[in-house]
N, C-alpha and C positions, 0 to 999 in steps of 0.2 A: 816263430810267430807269436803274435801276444793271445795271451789268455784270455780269453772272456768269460763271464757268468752271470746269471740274472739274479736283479736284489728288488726289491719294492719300495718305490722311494712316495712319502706323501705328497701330492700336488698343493696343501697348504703351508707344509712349514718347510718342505725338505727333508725330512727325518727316513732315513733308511733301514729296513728291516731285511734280515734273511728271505723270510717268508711270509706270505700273506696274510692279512691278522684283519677283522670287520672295523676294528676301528686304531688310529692313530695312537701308539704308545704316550705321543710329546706331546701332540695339540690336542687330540681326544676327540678327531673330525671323524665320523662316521663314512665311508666306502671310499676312503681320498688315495687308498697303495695302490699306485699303477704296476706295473712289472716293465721294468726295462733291462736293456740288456750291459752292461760294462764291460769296458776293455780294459784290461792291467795292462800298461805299456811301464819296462823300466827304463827309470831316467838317471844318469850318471849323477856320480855324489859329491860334486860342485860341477859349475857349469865351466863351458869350456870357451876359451877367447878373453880376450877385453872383454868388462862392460862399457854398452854406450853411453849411459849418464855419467855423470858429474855431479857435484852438490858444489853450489854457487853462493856466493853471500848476498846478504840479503840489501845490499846497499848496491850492491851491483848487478841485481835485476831488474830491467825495463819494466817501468810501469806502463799497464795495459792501457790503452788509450781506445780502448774499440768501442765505436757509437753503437747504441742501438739500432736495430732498423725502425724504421717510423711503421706503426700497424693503424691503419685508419680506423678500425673498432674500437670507439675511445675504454667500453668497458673490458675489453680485453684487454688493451694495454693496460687498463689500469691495473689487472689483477697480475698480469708478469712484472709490473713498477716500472713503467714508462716504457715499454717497446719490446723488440724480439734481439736479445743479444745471441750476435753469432757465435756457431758453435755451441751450443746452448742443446742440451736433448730432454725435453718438454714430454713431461705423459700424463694424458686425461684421463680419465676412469669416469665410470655413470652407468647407470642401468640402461637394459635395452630400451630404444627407441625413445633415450630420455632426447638426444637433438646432438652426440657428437659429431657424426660426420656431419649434420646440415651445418654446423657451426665453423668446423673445421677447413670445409669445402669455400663456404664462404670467404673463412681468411685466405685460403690457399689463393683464391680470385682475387682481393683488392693485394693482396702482394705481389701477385705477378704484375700486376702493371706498374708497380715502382720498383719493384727488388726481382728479378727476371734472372734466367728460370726459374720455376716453381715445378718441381713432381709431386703429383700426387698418387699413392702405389696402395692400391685394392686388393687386399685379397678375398673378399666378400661375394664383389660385386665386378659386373664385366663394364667395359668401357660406356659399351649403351646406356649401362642403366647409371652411374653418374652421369651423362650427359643430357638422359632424361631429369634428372635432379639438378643439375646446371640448369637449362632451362629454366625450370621452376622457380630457380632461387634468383635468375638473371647475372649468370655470371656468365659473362664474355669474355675472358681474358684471351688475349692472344699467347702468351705465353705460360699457357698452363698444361702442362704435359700432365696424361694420364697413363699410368699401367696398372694395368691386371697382372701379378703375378705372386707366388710365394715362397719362391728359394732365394733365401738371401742373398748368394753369392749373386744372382744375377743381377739383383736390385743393386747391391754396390755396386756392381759394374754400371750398370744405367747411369747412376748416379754421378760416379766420376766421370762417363764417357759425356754426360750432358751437361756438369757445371753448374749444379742446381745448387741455390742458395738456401730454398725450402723446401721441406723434405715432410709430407704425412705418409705416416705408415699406419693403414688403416687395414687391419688391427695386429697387435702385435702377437697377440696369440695364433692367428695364422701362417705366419711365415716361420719356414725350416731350414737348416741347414745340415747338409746332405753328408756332413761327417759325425754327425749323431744319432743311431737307431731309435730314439725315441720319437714319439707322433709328436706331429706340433700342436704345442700349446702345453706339451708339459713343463714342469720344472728348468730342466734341462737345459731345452730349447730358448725357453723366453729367455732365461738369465744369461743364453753364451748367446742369442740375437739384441739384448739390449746391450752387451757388452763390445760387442762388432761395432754395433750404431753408435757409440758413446766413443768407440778410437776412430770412427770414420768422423766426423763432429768435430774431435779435437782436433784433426788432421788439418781437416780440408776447411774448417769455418764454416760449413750447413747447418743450418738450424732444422732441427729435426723433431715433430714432433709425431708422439706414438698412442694410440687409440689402445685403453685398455679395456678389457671386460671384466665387470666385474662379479664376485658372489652372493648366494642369498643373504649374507651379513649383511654386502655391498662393501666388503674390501676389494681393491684390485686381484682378480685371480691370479694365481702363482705366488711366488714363497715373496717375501717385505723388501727382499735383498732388493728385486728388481727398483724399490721406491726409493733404494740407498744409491745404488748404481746412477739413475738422472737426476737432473739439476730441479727441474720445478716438477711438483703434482699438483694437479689442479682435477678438483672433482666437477661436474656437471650434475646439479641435486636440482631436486624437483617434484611436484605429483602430476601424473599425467592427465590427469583432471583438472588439471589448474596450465592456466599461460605462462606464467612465471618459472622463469629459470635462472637459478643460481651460480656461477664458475665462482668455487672457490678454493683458495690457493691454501695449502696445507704443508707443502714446503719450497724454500724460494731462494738461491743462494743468490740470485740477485737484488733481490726485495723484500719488504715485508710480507709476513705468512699471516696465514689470516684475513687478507685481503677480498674480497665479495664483488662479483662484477652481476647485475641484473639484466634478464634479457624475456624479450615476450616471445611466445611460441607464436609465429602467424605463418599463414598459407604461403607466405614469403618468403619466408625462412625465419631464422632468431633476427629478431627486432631487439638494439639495446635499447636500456630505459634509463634517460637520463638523471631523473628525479623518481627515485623509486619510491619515493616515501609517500610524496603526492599520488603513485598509483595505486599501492594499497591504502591509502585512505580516502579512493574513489568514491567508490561506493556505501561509503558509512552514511551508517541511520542516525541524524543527531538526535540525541535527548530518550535514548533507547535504554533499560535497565538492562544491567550487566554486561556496558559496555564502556573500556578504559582502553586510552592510548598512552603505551609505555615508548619509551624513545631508548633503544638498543644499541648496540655499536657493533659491526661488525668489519673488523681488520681495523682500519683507520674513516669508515664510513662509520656517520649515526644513520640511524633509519628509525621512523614515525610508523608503527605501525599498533592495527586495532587488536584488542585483545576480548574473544567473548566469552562469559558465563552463562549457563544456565544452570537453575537448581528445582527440582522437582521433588514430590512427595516420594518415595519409596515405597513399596511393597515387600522389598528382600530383605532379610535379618540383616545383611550386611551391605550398605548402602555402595552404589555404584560412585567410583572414580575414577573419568575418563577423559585424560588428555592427548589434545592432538597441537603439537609443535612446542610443547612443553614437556621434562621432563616429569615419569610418572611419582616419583619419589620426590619430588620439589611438590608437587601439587599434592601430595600426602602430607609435609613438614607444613603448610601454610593452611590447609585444612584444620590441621591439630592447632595451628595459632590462632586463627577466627576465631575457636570452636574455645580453647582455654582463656585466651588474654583479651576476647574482643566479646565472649559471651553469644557466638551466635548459635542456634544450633543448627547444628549438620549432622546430627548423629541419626535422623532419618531422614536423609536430603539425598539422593542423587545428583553429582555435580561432573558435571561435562564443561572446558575449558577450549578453546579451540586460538588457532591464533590463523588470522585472515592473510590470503594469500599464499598459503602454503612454507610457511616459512617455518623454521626449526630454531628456538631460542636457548639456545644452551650457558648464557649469562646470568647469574642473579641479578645484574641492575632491575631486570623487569617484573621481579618478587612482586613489589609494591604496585602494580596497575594490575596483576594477575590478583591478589588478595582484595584490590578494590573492587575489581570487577565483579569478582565474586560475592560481595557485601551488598554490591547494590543489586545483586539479578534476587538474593536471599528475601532483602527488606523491599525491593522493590520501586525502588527510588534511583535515578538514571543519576550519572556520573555527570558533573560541568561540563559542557561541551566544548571548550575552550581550554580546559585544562589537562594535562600532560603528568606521568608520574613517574620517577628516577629514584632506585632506591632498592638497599636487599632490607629485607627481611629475616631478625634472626629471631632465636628460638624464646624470648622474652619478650616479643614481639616488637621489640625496636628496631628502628630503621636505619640499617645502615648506612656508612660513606662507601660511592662507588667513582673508578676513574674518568678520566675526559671529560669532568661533568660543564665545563664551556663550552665545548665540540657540540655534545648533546641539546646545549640550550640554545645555542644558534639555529640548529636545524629545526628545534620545534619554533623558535620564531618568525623565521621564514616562512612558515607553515600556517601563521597566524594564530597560534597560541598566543594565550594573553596572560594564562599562570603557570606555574611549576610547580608540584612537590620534589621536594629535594630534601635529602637526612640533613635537619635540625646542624651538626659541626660544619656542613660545608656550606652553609648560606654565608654565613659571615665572611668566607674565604674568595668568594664569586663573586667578581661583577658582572650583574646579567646584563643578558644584550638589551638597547632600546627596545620596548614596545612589547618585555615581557615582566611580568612580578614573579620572584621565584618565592615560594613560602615553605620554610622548615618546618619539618614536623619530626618529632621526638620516635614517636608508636604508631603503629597500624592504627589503635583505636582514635588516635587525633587524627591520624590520613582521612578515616575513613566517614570521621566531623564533617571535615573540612571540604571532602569532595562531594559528598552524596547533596543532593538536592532538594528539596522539601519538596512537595505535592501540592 
């Protein structure tokens, strides 16, 4: 008989210990050692028979010819790079109740009616209560199978016995498989059930895709392997106080990473936004102090969005800095730039940054409208209303060269911008589109000439 014994493996990294210990020797995660139980089986020292591979030359392998399937969600597709390649095993991650199943549900509906069957396999929720959620979102597919269930092996059976092309497994920390003593959703579990789904995928050609949960970080729960083992990750980011929702692709053997798909939260379900740049800049107050539109990029999309400051008197020895969709240490390095190269002061100023619509700007190109914004909420004097800013900011307070900058200037023209700041070496290099001026500027303190307004 084989031997077994209990070890404590981490639910973040994988890292195993003899015995229980409060916190992670490897990651340093506080209460993450589960106890499970191991089996030593020995295994012979070469394997016995033929192997079935072969290694094949490389001239002599068929090139793949496999279409995508068409996804009628145009920002979905956009964010896999044009459609659902078969065979393919796709995992979302997102906080609770940010919109993946209403999302996912969704796609599962307009595919069944061209790409037929579609399973959709719960282990959450019972048959009822998606069907109550079908309803709501109006999907009627006739060929949309539902189960309730969480032992893998029977799902694979399902799956073969039905012929399904699509496959959601919602969630993958729920389902187990019944030849490992560990509870589902450990370690374990997830990495030998996304590794099942990933040789059933290659096999059979189902697109498969797996509903993650994730941690208070907001990484996917369970150890990284699992993000190595599938082909796309795709996050669903968001505040739930805001309509706006993000799917953004963070790894993509099909496509470009990096890619950003917008969608609106409504009573509906997720609404895509075709023109996302025109919706956050609904609502903007023209001609308001301490307010700048930076033109960002995100994956291969620009996007127009508003950036707001306010600065207020302090009463605390050490003045408040508080950004929301900006990092906190960018908004500290461009503070210290106003405050040394531009002469403003901030050194009893409270400054709070916020970026409209919920959006998370992790670029420098948008250094230069966050710094302007801030200049005008200070002095009090509102930003051109018509004018757009492109551009990092360094530590001498000059203004950098940043990429895509024609991608970038298209989109604010469309938009009806009528100027552009852009860093002083790349004007010369640009032709800007009809019906916009782009003007270079050297420094923050010429930016912030050039935008600000008189009274």
């Amino acid at each position: 008989m084989a031997k077994t014994h209990t070890q404590f493996v981490c639910q973040q990294c994988g890292s195993a210990t003899p015995k229980w210990m409060g916190r992670c020797p490897d990651c340093g995660e506080w209460n993450s050692l589960v106890e499970v139980v191991v089996e030593e089986r020995k295994t012979a020292a070469r394997p016995v028979g033929m192997p079935t591979s072969r290694p094949e030359r490389l001239r002599d392998v068929a090139s793949a010819d496999l279409e995508r399937l068409p996804l009628p969600i145009a920002e979905f597709s956009r964010v896999l790079g044009g459609g659902v390649v078969p065979g393919s095993l796709v995992l979302i991650g997102g906080d609770p109740g940010i919109g993946k199943s209403t999302l996912l549900l969704e796609v599962a509906g307009l595919m069944a009616e061209s790409t037929s069957p579609v399973l959709y396999v719960s282990g959450e929720e019972s048959t009822r209560q998606i069907k109550m959620r079908a309803d709501r979102l109006g999907v009627q597919a006739d060929h949309l199978y539902l189960l309730t269930e969480t032992n893998l092996d029977y799902i694979l059976e399902h799956i073969q016995n039905l012929g399904a092309r699509i496959v959601v497994i919602d969630s993958i920390q729920t389902v187990y498989l019944e030849q490992l003593t560990s509870a589902a959703g450990s370690i374990s579990q997830v990495r030998e059930c996304a590794a099942r789904l990933q040789g059933l995928a290659k096999s059979s050609g189902a697109a498969i895709f797996l509903v993650g949960h994730v941690t208070k970080e907001g990484a996917i729960a369970g150890p990284r392997v699992l993000e190595h083992i599938v082909d796309v990750v795709l996050y669903l980011e968001g505040d739930r106080f805001h309509t706006f929702r993000l799917l953004r692709s963070v790894k993509n053997r099909f496509g470009a990473t990096s890619e950003v798909g917008v969608f609106e939260m409504q009573s509906s379900g997720m609404i895509e936004v075709p023109n996302p740049s025109e919706a956050f800049l609904a609502e903007r107050m023209v001609n308001a102090p301490g307010s700048a539109i930076a033109v960002t990029l995100e994956g291969t999309r620009p996007l127009l969005v508003e950036i707001q400051a306010l600065s207020s008197a302090s009463s605390l020895a050490q003045p408040r800095r508080t950004p929301n969709g900006i990092d906190f240490n960018r908004l500290l390095l461009l503070t210290a730039v106003l405050t040394k190269r531009c002469n403003l002061r901030l050194a009893d100023q409270d400054i709070f940054v916020n970026v409209i619509g919920g959006l998370v700007i992790d670029e420098p190109a948008a250094d230069l409208a966050v710094a302007l914004a801030v200049a005008s909420s200070v002095r009090d004097r509102p930003v051109a209303a018509d004018l757009a800013a492109i551009g990092e900011v360094g530590l001498s307070g000059e203004v950098r060269a940043v990429g895509q900058l024609p991608l970038r200037l298209n989109e604010a023209a469309k938009l009806g911008f009528r100027r552009c700041l852009v860093p002083c070496p790349l004007r010369k290099a640009v032709t800007p589109p009809d019906g916009i001026e782009v003007i270079g500027v050297r420094s923050v303190a010429e930016a912030i000439e050039l935008a600000l307004v008189n009274r």
